[in-house]
DSSP file (Angstrom, degrees, kcal/mol; ACC not computed):
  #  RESIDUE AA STRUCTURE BP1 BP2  ACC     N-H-->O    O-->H-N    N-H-->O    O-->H-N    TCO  KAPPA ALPHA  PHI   PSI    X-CA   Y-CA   Z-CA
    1    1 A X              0   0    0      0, 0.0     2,-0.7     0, 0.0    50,-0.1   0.000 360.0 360.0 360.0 125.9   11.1    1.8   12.6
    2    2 A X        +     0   0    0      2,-0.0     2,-0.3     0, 0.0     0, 0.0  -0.885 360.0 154.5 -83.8  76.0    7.8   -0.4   13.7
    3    3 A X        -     0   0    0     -2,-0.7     0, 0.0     2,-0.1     0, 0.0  -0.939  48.1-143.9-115.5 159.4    4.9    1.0   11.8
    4    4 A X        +     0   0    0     -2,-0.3     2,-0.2     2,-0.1    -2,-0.0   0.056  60.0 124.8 -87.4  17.6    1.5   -0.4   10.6
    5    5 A X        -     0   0    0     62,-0.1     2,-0.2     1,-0.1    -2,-0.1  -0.514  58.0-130.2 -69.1 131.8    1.5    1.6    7.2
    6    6 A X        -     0   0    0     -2,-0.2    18,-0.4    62,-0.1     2,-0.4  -0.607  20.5-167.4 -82.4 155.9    1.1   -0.4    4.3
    7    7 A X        -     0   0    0     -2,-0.2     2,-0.4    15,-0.1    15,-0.2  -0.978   6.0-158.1-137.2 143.3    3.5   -0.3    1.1
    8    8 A X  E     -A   21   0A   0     13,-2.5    13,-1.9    -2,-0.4     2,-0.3  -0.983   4.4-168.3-117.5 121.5    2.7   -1.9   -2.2
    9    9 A X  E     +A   20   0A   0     -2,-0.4     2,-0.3    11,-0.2    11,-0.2  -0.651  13.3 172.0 -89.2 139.9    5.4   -2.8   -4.8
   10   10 A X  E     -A   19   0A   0      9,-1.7     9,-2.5    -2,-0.3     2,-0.3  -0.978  34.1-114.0-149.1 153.7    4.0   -3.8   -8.0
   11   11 A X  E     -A   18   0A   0     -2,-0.3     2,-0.3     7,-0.2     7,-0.2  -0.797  28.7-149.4 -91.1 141.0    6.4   -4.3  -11.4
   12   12 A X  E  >> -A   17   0A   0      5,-1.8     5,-1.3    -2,-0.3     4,-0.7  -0.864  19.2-164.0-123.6 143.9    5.8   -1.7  -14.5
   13   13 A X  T  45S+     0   0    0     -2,-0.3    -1,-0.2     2,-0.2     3,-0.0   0.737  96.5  54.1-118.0 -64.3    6.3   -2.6  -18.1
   14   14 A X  T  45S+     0   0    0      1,-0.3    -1,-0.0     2,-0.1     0, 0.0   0.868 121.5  25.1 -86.3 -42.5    6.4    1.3  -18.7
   15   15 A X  T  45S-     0   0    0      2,-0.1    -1,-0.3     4,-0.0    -2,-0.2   0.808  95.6-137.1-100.5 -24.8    9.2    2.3  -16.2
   16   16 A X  T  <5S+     0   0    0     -4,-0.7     2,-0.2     1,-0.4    -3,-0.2   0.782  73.1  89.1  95.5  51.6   10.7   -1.3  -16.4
   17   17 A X  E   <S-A   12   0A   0     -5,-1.3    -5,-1.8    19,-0.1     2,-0.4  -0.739  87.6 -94.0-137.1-170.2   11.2   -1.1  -12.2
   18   18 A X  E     -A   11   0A   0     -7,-0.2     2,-0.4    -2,-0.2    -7,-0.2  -0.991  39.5-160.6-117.9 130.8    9.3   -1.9   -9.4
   19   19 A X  E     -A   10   0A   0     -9,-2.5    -9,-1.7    -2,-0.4     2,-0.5  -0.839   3.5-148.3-115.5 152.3    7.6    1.0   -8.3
   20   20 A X  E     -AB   9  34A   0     14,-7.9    13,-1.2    -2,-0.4    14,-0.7  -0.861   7.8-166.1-115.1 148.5    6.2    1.3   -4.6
   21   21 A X  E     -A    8   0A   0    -13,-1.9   -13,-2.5    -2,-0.5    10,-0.1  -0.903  13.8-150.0-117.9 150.7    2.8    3.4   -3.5
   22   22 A X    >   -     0   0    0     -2,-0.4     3,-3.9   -15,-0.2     2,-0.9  -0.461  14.3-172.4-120.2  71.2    2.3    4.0    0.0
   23   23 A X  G >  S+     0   0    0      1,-0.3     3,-0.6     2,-0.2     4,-0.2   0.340  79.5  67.5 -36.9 -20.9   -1.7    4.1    0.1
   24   24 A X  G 3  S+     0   0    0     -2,-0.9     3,-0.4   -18,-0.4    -1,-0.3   0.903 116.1  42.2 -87.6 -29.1   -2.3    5.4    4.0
   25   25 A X  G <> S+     0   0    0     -3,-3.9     4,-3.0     1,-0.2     3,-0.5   0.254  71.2 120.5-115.5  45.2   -0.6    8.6    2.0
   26   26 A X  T <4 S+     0   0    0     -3,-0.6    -1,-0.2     1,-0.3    -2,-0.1   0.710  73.6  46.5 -56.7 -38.5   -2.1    8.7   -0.9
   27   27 A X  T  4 S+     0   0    0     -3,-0.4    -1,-0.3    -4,-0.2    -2,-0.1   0.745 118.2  38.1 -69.1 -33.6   -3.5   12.4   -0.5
   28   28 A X  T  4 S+     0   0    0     -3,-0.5     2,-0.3     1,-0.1    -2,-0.2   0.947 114.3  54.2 -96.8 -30.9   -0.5   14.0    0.8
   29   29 A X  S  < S-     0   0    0     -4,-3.0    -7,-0.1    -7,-0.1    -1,-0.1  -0.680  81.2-121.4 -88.8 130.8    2.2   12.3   -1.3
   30   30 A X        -     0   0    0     -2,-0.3     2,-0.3     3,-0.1    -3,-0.1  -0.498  48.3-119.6 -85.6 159.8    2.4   12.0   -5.2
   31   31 A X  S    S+     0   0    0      1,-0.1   -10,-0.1    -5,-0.1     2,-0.1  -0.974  97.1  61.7-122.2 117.8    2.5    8.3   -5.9
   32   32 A X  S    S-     0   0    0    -12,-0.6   -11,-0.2    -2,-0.3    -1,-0.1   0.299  73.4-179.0 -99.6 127.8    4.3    6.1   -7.3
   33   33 A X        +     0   0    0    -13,-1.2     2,-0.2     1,-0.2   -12,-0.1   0.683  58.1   7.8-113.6 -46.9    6.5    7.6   -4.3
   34   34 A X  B     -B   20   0A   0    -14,-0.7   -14,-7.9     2,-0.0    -1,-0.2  -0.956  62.5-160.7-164.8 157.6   10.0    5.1   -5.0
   35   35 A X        -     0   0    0    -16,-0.2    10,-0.3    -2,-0.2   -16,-0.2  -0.251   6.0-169.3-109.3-163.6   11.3    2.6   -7.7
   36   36 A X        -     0   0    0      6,-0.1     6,-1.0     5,-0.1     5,-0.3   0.335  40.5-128.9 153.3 110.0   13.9   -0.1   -7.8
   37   37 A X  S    S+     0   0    0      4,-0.1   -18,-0.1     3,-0.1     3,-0.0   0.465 102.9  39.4  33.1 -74.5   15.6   -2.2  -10.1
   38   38 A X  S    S-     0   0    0      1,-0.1    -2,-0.1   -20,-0.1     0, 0.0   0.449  75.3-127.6 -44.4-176.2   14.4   -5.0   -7.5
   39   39 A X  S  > S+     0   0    0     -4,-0.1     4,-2.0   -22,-0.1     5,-0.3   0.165 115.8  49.9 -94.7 -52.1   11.6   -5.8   -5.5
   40   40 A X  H  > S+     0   0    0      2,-0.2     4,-1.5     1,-0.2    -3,-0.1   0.812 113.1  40.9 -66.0 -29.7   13.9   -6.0   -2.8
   41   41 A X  H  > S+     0   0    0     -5,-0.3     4,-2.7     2,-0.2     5,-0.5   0.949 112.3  60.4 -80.3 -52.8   15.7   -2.5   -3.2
   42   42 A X  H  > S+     0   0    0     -6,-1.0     4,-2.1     1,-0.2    -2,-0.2   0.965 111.6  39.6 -14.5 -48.0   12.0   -1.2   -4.1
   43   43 A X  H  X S+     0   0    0     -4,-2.0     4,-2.4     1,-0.2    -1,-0.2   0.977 109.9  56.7 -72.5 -37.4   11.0   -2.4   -0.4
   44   44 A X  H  X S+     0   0    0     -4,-1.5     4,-1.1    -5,-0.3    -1,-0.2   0.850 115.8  36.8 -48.0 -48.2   14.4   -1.1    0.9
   45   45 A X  H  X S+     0   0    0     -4,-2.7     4,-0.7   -10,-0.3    -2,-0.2   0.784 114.6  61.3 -90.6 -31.6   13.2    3.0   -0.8
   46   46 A X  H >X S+     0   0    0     -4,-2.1     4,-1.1    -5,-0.5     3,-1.1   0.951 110.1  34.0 -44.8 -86.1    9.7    2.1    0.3
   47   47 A X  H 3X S+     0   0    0     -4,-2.4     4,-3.5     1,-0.3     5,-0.3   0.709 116.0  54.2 -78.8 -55.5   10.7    1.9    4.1
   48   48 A X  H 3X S+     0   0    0     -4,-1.1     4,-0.9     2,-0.3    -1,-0.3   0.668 114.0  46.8-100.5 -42.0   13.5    4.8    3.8
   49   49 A X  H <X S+     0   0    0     -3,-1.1     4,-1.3    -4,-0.7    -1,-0.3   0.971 114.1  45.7 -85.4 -32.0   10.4    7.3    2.2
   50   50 A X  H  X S+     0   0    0     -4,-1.1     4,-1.6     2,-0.2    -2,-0.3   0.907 106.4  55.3 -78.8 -41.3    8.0    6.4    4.7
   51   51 A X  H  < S+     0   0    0     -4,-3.5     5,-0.2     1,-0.2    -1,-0.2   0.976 114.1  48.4 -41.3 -46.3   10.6    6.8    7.7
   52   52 A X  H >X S+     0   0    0     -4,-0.9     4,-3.7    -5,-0.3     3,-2.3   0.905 110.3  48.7 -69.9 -42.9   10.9   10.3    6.2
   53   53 A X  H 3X S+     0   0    0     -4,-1.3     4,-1.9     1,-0.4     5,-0.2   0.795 112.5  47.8 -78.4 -14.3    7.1   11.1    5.9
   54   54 A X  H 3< S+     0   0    0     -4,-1.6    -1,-0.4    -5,-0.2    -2,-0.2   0.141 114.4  41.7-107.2  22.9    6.5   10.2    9.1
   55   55 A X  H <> S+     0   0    0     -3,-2.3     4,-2.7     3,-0.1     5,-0.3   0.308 115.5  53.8-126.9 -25.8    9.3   12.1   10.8
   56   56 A X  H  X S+     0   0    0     -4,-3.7     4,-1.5    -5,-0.2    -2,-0.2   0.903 109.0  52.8 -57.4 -33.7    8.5   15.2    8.4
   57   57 A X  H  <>S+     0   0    0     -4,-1.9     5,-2.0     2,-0.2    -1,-0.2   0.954 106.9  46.8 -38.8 -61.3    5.0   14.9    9.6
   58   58 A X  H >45S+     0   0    0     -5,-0.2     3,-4.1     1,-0.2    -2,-0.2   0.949 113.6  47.4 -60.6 -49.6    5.8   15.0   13.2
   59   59 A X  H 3<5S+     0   0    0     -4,-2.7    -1,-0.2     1,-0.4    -2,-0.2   0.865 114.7  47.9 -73.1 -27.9    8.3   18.3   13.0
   60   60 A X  T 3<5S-     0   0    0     -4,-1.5    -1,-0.4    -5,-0.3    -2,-0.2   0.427 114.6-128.3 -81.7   6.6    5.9   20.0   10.9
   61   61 A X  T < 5 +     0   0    0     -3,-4.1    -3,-0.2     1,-0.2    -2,-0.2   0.579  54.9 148.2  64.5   4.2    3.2   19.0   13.5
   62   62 A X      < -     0   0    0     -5,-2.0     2,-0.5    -6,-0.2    -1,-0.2  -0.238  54.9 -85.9 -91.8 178.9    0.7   17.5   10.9
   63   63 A X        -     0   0    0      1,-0.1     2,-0.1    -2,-0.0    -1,-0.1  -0.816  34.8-121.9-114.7 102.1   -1.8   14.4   11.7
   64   64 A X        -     0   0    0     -2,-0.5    -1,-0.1     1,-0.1   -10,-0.1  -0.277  33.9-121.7 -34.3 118.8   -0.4   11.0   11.2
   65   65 A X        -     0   0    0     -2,-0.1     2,-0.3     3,-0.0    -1,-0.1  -0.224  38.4-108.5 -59.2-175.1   -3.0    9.5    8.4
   66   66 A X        -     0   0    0    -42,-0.2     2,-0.6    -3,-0.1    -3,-0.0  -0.775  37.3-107.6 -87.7 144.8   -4.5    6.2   10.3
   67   67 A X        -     0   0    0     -2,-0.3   -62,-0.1   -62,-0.1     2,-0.1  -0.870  26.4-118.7-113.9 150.8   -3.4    3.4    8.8
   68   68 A X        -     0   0    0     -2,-0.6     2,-0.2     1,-0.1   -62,-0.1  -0.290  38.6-175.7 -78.0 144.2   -5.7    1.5    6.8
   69   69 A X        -     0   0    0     -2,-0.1     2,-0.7   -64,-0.0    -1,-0.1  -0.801  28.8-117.4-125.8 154.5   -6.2   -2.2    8.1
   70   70 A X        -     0   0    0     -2,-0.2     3,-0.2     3,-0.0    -2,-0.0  -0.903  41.2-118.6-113.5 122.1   -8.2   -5.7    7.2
   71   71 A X        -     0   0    0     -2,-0.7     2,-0.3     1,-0.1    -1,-0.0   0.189  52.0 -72.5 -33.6 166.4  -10.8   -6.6    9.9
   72   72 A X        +     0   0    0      2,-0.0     2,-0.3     1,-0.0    -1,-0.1  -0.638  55.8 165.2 -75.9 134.4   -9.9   -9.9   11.6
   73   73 A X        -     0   0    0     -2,-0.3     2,-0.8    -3,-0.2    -3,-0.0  -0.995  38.4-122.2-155.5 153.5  -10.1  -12.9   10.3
   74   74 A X        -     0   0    0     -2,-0.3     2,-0.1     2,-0.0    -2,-0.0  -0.797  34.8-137.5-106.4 119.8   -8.9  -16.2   11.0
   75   75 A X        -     0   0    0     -2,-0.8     2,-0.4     1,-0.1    -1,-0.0  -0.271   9.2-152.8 -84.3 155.6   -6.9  -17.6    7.9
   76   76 A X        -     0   0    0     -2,-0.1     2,-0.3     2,-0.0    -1,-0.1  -0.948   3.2-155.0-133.4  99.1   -7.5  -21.1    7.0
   77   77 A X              0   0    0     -2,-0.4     0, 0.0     1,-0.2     0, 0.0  -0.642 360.0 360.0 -68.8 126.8   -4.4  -23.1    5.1
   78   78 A X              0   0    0     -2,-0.3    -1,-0.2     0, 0.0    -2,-0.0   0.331 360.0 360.0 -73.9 360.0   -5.6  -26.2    2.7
């Protein structure tokens, strides 16, 4: 799946995972959303819930959120 939705993994001390939030669905979904061991299996459960919210959306008819973006800018490497 080819979406612009963002997901952020961040590591917790308290669950002793990586837990992912998915931000664009921060109102409809309770958050931290998916774990994993990993950072890579985190990203893996990340992609795998958001495939799911975005095809549960559409059969239920509900309003893809927008997904949130960073204006343009032209990055400058030192």
């Amino acid at each position: 799946m080819k979406s612009r939705y963002g997901i952020l993994i961040q590591w917790s001390d308290e669950d002793d995972c990586f837990v992912v939030t998915l931000p664009d669905f921060a109102d409809g979904v309770m958050q931290p959303c998916a774990d994993g061991s990993t950072y890579e299996e985190a990203a893996k459960n990340a992609v795998e819930v958001l495939e799911l919210l975005v095809e549960t959306y559409q059969e239920e008819g509900k309003p893809l959120p927008e997904p949130k973006t960073f204006p343009h800018q032209s990055l400058q490497v030192a």
